[in-house]
N, C-alpha and C positions, 0 to 999 in steps of 0.2 A: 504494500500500500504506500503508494509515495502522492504525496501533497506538498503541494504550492503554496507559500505564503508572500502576498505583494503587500510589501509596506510605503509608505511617500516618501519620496525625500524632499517636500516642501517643507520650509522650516520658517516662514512671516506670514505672520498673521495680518493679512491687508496689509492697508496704513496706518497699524498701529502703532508700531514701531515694537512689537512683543514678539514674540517667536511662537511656534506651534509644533506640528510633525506627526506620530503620530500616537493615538493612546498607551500606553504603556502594558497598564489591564487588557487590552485589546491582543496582544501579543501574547503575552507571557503565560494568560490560563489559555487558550486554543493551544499554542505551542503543545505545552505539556499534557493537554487532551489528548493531543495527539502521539506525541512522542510516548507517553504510558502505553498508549493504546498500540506499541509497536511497528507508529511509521517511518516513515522516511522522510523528514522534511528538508523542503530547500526553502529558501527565504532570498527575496528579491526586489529590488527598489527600482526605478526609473535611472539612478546615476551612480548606483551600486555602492558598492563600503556602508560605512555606520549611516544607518537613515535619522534623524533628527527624534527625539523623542520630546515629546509637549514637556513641555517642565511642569505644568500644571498636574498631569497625572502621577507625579511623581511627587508632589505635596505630601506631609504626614498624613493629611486627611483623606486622603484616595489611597494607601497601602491596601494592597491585598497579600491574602496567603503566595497566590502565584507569584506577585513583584515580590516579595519577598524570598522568595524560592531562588527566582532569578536571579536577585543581588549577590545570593550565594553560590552559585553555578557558572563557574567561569567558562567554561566549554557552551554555554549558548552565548552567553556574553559573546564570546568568539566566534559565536556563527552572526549574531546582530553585526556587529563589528563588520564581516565581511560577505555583507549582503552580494547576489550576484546582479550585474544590468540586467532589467526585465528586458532588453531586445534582445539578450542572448539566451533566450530558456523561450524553449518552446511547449506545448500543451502534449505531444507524442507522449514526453518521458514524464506528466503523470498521472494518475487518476481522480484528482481535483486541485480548486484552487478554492482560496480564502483568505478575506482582503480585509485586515484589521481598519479599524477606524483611526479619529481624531479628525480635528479641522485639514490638515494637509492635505488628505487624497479630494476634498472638492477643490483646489487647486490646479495640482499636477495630473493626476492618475482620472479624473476626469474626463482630461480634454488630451490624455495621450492616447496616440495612433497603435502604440503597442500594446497597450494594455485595454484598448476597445477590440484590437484583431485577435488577442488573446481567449478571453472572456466568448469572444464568438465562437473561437476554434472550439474552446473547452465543451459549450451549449452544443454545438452543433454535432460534436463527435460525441454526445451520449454521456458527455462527463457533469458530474455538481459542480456548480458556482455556487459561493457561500460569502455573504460580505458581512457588517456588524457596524451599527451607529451611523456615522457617518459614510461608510464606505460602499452602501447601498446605491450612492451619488455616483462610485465610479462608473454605474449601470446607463447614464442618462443620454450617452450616444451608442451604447449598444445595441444591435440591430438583430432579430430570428425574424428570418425568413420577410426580410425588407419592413419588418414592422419592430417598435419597441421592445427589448426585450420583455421589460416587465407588464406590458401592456395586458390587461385581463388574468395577470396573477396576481393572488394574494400575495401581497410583499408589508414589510415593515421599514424603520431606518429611525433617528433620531428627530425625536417631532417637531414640532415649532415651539411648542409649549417649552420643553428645554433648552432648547437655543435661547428663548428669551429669556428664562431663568439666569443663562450662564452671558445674558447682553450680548452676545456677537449675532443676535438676527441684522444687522444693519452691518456688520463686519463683512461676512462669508458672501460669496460669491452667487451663494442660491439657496434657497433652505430646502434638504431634503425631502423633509414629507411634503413639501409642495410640488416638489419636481417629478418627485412621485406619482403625483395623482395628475399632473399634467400630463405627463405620457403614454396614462389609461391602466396605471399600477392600480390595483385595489388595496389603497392603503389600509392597515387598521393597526390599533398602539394599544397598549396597557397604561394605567396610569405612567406619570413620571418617574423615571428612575426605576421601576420594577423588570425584572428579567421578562421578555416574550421575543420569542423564536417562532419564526412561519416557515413552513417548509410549503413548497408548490414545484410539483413535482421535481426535476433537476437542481430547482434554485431556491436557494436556503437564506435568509435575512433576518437580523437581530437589532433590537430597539435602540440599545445605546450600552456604556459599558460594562455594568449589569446583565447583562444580556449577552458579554463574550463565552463565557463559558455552554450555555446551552447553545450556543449558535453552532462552536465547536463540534457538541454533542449529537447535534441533529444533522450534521454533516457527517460524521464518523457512523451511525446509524446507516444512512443513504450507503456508502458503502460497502459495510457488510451485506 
């Protein structure tokens, strides 16, 4: 079982002048969902090496068991550290892909030509796509069979209701659950901050970062 993790290497937040990148929580429990679970993963950015990580998620107040895990695990450290170019991995060598969150990827991974030809390959040849929070956004020029990807699927992503909570609805570039439902996504959320995961048939989407782990989960399911 070998999976694909695409991370951002966007790291400004607008014109704030603050930095962003991507969740932290968003990595570190999927990772190790997976890696428990016996696979193989690669991990992979738009500019390769260390992808930028939010400083925000990395706050005392945002620790998890997983960051925690991580802090202590040099040997993923080391694989973060040296992410490969996403234009050099292609969909062949594996059996999904899964696209951690934070503000970065509606920046970069968005609007890149390799990671919308990718995300296709993956859909088209029968494989899961799996995004979380944010990174449901990287879906929004995606295209099956000349129409939206998520068009008339149950999907989720991080709502507008938390964007506002966290003020950067006027920052980011697009708010997810909106771009969602413009495309003919059948959005639907759980309260704020509560873990919910949708699966629709090949494509797997989670709320926000509460929601990384079961996203994982429900990806690793589809494959078995």
């Amino acid at each position: 079982m070998k999976i694909l993790m695409v991370l951002t290497s966007h790291e400004r937040l607008g014109d704030t002048g603050e930095k962003t990148g991507f969740w932290l929580e968003e990595f570190a429990a999927p990772y190790y969902v997976f890696t428990d679970a016996g696979a193989q993963v690669t991990v992979a950015s738009p500019k390769g090496g260390q992808p930028p990580i939010d400083p925000k998620s990395d706050d005392p107040a945002n620790q998890t068991p997983a960051q925690d895990r991580f802090k202590a695990d040099a040997k993923t450290q080391a694989v973060l550290a040296n992410t490969k170019r996403l234009d050099s991995v292609s969909a062949d060598e594996f059996d999904a892909v899964f696209y951690p969150g934070g503000h970065g990827p509606l920046w970069d991974l968005a609007e890149d030509p390799a990671s919308i030809r990718l995300i296709e390959t993956f859909y088209e040849s029968g494989k899961p796509v799996a995004a979380v929070c944010h990174a449901p956004g990287v879906l929004r020029h995606v295209k099956n069979e000349g129409e939206p990807l998520v068009k008339g699927k149950r999907v989720t992503g991080f709502t507008n209701s938390e964007e506002e909570a966290v003020k950067l609805t006027k920052v980011v570039p697009f708010l997810v659950e909106d771009e969602l439902k413009r495309l003919g996504g059948k959005y639907e959320k759980a309260d704020d901050w509560q873990s919910f995961a949708i699966v629709d048939g090949r494509l797997v989407t989670g709320q926000n970062p509460a929601s990384s782990e079961a996203t994982a989960e429900a990806l690793l399911k589809l494959l078995r």
